[in-house]
Jmol script that loads the backbone (N, CA, C; Angstrom):
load data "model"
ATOM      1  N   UNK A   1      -0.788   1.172  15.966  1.00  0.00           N
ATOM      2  CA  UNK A   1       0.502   0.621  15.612  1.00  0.00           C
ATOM      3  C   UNK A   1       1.496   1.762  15.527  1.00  0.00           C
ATOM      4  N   UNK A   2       2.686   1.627  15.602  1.00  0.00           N
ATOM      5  CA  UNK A   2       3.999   2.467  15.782  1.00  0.00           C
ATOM      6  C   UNK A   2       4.713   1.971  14.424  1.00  0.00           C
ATOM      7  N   UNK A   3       4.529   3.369  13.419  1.00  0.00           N
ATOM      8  CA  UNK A   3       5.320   3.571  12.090  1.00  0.00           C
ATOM      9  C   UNK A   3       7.003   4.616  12.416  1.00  0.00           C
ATOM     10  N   UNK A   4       8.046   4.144  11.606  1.00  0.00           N
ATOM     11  CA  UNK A   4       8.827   5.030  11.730  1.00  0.00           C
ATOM     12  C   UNK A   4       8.743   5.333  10.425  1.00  0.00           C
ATOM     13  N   UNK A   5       8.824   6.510  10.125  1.00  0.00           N
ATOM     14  CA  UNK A   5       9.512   7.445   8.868  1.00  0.00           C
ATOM     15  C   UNK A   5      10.506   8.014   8.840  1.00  0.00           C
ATOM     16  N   UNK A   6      12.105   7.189   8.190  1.00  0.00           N
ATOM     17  CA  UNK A   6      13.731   7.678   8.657  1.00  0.00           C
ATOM     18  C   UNK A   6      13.318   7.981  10.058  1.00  0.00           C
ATOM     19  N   UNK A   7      13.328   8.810  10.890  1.00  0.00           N
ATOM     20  CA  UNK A   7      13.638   9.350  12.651  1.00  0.00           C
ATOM     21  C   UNK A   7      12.204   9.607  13.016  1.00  0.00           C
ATOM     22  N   UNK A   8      11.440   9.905  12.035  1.00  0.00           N
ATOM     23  CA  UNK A   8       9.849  10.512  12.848  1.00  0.00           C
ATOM     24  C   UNK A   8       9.020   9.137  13.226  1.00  0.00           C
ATOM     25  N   UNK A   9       8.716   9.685  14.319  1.00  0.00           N
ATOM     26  CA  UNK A   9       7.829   8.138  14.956  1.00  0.00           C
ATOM     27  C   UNK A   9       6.302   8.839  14.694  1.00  0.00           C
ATOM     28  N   UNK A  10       5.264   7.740  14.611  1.00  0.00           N
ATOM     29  CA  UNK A  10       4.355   8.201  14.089  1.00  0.00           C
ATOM     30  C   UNK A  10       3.385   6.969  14.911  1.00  0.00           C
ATOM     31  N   UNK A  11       1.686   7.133  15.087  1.00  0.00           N
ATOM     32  CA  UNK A  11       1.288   5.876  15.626  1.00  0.00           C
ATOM     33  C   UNK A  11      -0.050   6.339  14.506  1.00  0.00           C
ATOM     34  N   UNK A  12      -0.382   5.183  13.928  1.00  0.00           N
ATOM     35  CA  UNK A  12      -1.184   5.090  12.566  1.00  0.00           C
ATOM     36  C   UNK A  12      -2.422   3.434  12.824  1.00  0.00           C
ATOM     37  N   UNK A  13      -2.785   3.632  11.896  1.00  0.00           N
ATOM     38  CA  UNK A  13      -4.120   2.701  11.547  1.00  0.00           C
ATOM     39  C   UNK A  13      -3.773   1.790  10.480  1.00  0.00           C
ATOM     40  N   UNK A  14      -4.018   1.084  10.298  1.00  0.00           N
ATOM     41  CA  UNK A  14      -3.774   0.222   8.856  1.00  0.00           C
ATOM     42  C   UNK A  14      -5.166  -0.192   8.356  1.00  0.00           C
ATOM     43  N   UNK A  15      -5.315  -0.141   7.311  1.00  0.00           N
ATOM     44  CA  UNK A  15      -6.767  -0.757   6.835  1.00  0.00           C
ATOM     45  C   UNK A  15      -6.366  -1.145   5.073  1.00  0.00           C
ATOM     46  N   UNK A  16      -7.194  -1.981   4.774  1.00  0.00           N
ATOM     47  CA  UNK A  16      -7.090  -2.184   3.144  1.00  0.00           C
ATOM     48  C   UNK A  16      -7.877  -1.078   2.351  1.00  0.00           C
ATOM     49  N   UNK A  17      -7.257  -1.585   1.590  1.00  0.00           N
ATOM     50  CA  UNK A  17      -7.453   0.064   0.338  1.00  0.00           C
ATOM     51  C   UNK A  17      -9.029  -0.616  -0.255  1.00  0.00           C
ATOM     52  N   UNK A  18     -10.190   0.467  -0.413  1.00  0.00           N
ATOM     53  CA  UNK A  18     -11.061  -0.161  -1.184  1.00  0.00           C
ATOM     54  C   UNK A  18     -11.438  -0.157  -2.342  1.00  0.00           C
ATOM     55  N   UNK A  19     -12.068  -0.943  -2.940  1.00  0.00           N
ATOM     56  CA  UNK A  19     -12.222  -1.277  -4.207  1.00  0.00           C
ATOM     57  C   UNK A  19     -11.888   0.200  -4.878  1.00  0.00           C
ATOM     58  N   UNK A  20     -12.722   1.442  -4.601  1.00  0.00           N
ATOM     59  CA  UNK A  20     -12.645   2.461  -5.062  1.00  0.00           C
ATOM     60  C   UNK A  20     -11.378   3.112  -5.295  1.00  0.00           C
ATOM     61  N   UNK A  21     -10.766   3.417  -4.007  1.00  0.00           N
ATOM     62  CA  UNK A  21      -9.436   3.797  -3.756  1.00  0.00           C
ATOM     63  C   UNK A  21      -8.087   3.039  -4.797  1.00  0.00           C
ATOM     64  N   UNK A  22      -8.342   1.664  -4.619  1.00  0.00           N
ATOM     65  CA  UNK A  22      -7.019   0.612  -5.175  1.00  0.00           C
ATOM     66  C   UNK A  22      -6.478   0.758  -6.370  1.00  0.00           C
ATOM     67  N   UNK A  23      -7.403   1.147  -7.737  1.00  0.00           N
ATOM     68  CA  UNK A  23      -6.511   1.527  -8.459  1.00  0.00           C
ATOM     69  C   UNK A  23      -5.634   2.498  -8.593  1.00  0.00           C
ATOM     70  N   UNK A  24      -6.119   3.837  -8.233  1.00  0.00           N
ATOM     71  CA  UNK A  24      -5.455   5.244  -8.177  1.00  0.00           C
ATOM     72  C   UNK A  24      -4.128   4.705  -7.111  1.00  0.00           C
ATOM     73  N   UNK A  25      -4.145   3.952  -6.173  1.00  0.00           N
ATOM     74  CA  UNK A  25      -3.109   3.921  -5.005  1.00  0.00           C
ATOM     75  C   UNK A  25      -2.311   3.150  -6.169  1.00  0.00           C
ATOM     76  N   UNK A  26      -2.764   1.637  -6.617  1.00  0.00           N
ATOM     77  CA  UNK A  26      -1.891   1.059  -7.499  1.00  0.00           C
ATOM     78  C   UNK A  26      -1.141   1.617  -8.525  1.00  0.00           C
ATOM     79  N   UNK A  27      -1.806   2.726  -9.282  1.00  0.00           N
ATOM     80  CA  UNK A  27      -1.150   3.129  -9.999  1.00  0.00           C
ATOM     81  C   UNK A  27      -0.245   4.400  -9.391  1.00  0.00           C
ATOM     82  N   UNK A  28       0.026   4.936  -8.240  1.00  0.00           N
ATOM     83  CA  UNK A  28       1.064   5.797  -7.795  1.00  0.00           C
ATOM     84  C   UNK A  28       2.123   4.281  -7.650  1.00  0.00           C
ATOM     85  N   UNK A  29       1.585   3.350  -7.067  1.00  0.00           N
ATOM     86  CA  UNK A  29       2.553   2.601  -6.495  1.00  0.00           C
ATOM     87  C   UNK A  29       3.568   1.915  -7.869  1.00  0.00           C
ATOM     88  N   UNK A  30       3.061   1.585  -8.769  1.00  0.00           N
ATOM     89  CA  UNK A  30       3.546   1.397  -9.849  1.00  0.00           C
ATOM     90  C   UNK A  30       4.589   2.376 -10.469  1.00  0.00           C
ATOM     91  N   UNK A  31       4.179   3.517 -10.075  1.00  0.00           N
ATOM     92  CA  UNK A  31       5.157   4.593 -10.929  1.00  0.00           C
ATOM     93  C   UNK A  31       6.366   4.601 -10.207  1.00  0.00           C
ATOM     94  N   UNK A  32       6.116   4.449  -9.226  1.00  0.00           N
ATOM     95  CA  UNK A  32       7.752   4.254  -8.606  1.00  0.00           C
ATOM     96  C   UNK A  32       9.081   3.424  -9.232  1.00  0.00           C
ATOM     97  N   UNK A  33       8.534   2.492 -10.163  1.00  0.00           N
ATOM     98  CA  UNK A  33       8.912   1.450 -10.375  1.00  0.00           C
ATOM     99  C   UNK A  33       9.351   0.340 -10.115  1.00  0.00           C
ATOM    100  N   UNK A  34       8.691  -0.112  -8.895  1.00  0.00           N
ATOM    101  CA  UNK A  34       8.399  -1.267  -8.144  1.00  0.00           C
ATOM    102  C   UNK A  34       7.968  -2.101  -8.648  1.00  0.00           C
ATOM    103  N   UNK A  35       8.265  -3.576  -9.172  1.00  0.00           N
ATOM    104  CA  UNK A  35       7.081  -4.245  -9.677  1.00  0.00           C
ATOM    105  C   UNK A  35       6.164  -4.755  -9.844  1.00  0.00           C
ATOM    106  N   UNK A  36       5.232  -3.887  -8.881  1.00  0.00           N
ATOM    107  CA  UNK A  36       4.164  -4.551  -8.387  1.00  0.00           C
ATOM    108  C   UNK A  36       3.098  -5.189  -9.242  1.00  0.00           C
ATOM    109  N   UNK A  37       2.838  -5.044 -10.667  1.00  0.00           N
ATOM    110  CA  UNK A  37       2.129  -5.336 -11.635  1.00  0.00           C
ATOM    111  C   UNK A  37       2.958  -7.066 -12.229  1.00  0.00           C
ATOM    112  N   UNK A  38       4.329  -6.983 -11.412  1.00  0.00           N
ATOM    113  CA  UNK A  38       4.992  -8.594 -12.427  1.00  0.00           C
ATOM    114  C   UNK A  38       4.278  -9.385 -10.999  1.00  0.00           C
ATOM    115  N   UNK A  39       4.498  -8.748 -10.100  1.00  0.00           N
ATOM    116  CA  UNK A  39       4.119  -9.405  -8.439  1.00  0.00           C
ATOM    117  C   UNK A  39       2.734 -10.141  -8.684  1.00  0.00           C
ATOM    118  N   UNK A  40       1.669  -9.206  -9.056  1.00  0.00           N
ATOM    119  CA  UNK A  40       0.344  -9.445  -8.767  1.00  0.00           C
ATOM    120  C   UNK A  40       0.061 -10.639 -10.141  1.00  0.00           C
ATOM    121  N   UNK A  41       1.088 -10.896 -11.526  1.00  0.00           N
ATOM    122  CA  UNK A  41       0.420 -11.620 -12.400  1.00  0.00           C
ATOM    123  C   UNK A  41       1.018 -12.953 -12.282  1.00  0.00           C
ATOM    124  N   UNK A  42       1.987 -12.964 -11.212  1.00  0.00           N
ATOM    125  CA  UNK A  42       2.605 -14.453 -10.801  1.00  0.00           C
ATOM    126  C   UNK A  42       1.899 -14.791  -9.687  1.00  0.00           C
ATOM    127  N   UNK A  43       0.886 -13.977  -8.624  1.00  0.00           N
ATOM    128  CA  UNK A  43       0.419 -14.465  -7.646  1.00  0.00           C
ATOM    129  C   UNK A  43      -1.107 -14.836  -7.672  1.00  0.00           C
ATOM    130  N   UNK A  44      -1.985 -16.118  -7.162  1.00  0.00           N
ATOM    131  CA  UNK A  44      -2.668 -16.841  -6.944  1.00  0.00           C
ATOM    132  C   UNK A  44      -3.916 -16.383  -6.209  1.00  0.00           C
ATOM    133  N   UNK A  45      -3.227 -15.069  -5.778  1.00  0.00           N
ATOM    134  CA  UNK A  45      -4.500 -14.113  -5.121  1.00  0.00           C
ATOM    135  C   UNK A  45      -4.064 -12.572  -5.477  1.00  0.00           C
ATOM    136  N   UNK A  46      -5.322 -11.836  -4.714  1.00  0.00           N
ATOM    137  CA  UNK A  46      -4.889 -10.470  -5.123  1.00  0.00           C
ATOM    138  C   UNK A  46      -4.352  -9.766  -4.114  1.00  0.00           C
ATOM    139  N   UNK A  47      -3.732  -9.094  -4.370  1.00  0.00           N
ATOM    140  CA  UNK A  47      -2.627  -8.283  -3.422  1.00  0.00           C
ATOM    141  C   UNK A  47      -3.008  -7.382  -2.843  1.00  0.00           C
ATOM    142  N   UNK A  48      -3.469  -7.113  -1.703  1.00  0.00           N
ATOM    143  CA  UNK A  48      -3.841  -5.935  -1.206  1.00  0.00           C
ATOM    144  C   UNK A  48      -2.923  -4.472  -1.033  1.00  0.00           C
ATOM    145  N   UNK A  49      -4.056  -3.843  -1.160  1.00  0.00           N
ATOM    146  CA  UNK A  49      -2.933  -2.579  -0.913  1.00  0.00           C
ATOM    147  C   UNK A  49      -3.540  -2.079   0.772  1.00  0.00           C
ATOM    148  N   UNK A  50      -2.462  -1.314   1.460  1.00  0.00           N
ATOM    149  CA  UNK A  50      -2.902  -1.552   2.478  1.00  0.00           C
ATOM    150  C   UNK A  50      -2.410   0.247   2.957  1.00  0.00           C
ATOM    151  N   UNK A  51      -3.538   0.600   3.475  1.00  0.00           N
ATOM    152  CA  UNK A  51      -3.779   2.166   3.909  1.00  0.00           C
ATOM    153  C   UNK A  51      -3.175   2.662   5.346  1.00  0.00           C
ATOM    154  N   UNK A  52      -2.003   3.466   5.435  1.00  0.00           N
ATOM    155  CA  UNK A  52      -2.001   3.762   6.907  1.00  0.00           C
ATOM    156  C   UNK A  52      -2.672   5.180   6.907  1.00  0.00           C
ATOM    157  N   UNK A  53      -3.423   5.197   8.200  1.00  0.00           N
ATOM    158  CA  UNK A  53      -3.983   6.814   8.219  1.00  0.00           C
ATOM    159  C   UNK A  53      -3.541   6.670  10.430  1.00  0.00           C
ATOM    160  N   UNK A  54      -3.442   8.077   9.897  1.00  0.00           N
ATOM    161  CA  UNK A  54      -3.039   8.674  11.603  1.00  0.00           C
ATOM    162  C   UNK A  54      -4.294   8.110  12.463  1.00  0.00           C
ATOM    163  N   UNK A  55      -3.393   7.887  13.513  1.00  0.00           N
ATOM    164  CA  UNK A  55      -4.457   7.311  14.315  1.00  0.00           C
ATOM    165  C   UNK A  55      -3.550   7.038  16.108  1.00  0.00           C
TER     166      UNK A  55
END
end "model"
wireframe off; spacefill off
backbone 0.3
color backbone group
């Protein structure tokens, strides 16, 4: 797949974050202050987090 970052083009992988990985990612993603923690307690499933690595 073809990511842009502002002007840098980039071609990457996507995969879901695993069990292991998901909290540590969740909790960077949280600090941003995004609300991803109000997101996930109004929704009906669980939210994936989702990994790009170069590719």
């Amino acid at each position: 797949m073809a990511v842009q970052v502002k002007s840098d083009h980039h071609t990457a992988r996507a995969r879901v974050a695993t069990a292991e990985e998901k909290p540590e990612l969740w909790r960077i993603m949280t600090a941003t202050g995004a609300p991803y923690d109000e997101f996930q307690a109004k929704a009906d499933r669980e939210i994936p987090v989702v990994v790009l690595e170069p590719g």
